[in-house]
Every structure is written in C-alpha cells, then in structure tokens.
C-alpha positions as CSV (number, residue, x, y, z in Angstrom):
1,X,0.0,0.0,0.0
2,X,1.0,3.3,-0.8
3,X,-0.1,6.8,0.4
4,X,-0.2,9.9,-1.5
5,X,0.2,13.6,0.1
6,X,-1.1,16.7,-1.3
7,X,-1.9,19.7,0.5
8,X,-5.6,21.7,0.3
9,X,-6.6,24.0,2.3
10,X,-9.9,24.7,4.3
11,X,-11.9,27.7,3.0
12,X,-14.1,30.4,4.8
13,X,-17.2,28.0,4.6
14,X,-15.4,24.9,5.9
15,X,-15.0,23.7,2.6
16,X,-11.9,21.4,1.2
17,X,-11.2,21.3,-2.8
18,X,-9.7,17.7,-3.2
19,X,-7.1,17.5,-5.4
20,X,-7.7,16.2,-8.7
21,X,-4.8,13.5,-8.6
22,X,-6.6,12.4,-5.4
23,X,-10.3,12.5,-7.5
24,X,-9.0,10.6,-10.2
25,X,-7.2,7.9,-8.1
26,X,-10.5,7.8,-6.1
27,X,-12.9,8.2,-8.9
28,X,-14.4,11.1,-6.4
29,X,-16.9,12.7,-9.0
30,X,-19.5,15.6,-8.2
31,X,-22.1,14.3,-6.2
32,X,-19.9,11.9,-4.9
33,X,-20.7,11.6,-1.0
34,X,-18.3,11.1,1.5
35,X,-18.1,10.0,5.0
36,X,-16.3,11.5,8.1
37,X,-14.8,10.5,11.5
38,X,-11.9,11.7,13.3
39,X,-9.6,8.0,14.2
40,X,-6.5,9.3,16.1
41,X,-6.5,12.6,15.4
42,X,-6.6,12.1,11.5
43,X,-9.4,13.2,9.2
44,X,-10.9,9.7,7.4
45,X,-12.9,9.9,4.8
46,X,-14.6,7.1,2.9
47,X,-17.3,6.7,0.0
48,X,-20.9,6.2,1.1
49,X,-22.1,3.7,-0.7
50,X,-25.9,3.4,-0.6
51,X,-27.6,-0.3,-0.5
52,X,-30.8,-1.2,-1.5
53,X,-33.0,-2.5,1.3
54,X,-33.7,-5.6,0.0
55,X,-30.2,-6.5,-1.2
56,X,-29.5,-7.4,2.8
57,X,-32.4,-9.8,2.7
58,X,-30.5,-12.2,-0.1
59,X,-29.6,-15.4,1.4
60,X,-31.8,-15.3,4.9
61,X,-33.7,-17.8,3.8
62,X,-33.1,-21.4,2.7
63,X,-33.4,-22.2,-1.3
64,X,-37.0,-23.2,-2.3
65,X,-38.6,-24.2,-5.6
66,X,-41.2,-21.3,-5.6
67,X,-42.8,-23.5,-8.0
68,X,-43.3,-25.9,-5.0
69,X,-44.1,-23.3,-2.9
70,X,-47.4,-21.6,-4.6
71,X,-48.7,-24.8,-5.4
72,X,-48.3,-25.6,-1.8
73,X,-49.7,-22.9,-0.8
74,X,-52.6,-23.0,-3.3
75,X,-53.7,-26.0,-2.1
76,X,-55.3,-28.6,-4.4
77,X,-57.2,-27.6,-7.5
78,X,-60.8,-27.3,-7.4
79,X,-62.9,-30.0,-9.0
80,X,-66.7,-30.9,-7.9
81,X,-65.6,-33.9,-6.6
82,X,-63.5,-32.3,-3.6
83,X,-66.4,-29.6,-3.4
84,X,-69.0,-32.1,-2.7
85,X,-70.6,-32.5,0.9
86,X,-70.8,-35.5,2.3
C-alpha cells in the first residue's frame, strides 16, 4: 500500500477542494458523497455507498422451488368432486 500527500486548504465556509490526482485515483466525482470521522487525530474519509433495502435480505432464507411453494400454498385444485358435501 502506498499513500499519496497533497496539500488543500480549508476555505471560509469549511470547505476542502480535493485535489484532482486524489479525485482521479479515487474516482471522487461531483455528487460523490463522503463520510467522516476523526480516528487518532486524522481526518478519514470514505465513499458512502448506498444499498438497497432488500439487497440485505439475499440469502436469509433457505433455497425453495417457488414452483413448489405456490402450489403448496394454493392448495389442491378445485374439481366438484372435492367440493361435494358428504
């Protein structure tokens, strides 16, 4: 691993320009959000990476043949014959 240093510094608004060597190594582009906590005393930044909701539910349950499944859950085709009262 390998670190690269370049200087910015913080304008009147709080606001850092990161430099473009850094943006292109990163593939920061506008609109781009970022992430902060202070670890140490250093400044860490990451990409936020936004996951769809339903993406965390992939794999929590067991592998079915849905196919199976609805019929199961349909029950048995109607016919007279399993509609008729004893």
């Amino acid at each position: 691993m390998y670190y690269i240093s370049m200087k910015s510094t913080i304008g009147e608004k709080g606001q850092v320009t990161i430099p473009k060597a850094l943006r292109d190594s990163l593939a920061l582009v506008p609109g781009t959000q970022l992430e902060f906590i202070e670890e140490h005393g250093k400044l860490v930044a990451w990409r936020v990476v936004e996951q769809d909701p339903f993406s965390a539910l992939i794999g929590l349950a067991a592998p079915m043949d849905v196919d199976e499944f609805i019929a199961e859950m349909r029950g048995p085709r109607w016919s007279a014959e399993l509609d008729e009262k004893p």
